[in-house]
C-alpha positions in Angstrom: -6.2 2.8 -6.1 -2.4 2.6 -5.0 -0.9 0.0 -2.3 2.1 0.0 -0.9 2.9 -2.8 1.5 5.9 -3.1 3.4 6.0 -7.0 3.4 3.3 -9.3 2.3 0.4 -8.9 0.0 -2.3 -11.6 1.2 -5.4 -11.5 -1.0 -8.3 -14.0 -0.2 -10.5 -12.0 -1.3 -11.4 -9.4 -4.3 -9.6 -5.8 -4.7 -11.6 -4.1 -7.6 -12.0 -0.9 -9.4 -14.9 -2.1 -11.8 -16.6 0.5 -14.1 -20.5 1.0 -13.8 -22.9 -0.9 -15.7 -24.5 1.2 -17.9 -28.7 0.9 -17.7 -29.8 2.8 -21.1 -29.0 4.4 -24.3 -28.1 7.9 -22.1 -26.1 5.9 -19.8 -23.6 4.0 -21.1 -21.1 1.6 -19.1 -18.0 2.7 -17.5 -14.1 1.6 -18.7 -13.1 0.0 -15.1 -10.1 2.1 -13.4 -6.6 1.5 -12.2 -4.9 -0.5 -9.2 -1.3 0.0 -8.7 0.6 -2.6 -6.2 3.9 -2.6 -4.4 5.0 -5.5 -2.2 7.9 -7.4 -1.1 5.3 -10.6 -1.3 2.2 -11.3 -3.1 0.6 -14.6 -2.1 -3.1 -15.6 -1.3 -6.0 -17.2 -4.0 -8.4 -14.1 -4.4 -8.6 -11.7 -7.4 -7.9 -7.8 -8.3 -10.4 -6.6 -10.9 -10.1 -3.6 -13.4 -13.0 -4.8 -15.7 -15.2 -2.3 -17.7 -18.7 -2.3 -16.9 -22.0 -4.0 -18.8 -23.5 -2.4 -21.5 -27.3 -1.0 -21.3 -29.9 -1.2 -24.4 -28.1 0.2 -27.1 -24.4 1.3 -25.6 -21.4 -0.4 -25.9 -19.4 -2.0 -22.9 -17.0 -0.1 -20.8 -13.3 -0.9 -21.7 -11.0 -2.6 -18.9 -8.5 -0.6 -16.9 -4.9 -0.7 -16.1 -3.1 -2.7 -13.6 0.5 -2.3 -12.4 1.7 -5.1 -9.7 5.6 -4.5 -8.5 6.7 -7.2 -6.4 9.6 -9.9 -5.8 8.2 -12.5 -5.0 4.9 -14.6 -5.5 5.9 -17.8 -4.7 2.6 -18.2 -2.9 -0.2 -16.6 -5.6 -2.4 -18.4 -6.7 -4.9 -16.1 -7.7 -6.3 -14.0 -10.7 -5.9 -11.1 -11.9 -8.5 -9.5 -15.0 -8.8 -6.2 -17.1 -11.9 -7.1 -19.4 -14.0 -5.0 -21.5 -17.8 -4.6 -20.7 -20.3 -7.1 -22.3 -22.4 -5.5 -24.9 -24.7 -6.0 -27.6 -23.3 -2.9 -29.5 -19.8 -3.1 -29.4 -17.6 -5.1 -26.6 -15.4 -2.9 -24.6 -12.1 -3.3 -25.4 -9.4 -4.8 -23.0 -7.4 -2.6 -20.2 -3.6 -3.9 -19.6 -1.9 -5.6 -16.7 1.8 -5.1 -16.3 3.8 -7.2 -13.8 7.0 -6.3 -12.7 9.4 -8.7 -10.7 12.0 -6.3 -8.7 15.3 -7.5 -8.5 15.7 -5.2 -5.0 13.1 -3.4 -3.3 13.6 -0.4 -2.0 11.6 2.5 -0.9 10.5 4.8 -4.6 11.6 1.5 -6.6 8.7 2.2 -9.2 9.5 4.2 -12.1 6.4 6.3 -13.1 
């Protein structure tokens, strides 16, 4: 999932790309996916999610995802942000990444890929 907002980020809520709880040993959990921000201003008290998903009976937990936030200013966030590996009885997933990224400018293509 990709944003890219002008001016302000306000987040009161939850922005998630969670993996699947697996619900057997032929279904295991899913890793949790990727959200990719860029804003002039992030502020607000909710949460962005890329966690892997719950382990079934015998599987082991889906590992986190990646996050990317590229703002300049968060002056006004106060919430949190989480990349977790699945719970699991046979093997934790393992953590996903979250990579923030103050811009000095902001311009229009700013992120480097």
């Amino acid at each position: 999932m990709e944003l890219d907002i002008t001016k302000i980020l306000l987040i009161e809520g939850t922005i998630e790309a969670n993996g699947l709880a697996g619900y057997n040993y032929q279904n295991a959990a899913g890793s949790g996916g990727f959200i990719k921000v860029h804003t002039r201003d992030l502020e607000g008290a909710g949460q962005m999610e890329v966690t892997g998903g719950n382990a079934g009976t015998y599987t082991g937990g889906g590992g986190g995802g990646r996050m990317a936030i590229y703002y300049k200013n968060a002056d006004y966030w106060f919430g949190t942000l989480d990349a977790r590996g699945g719970t699991a009885s046979y093997g934790v997933g393992g953590a996903g990444t979250i990579y923030l990224k103050v811009l000095a400018t902001l311009t229009p293509n700013t992120i480097i890929q």
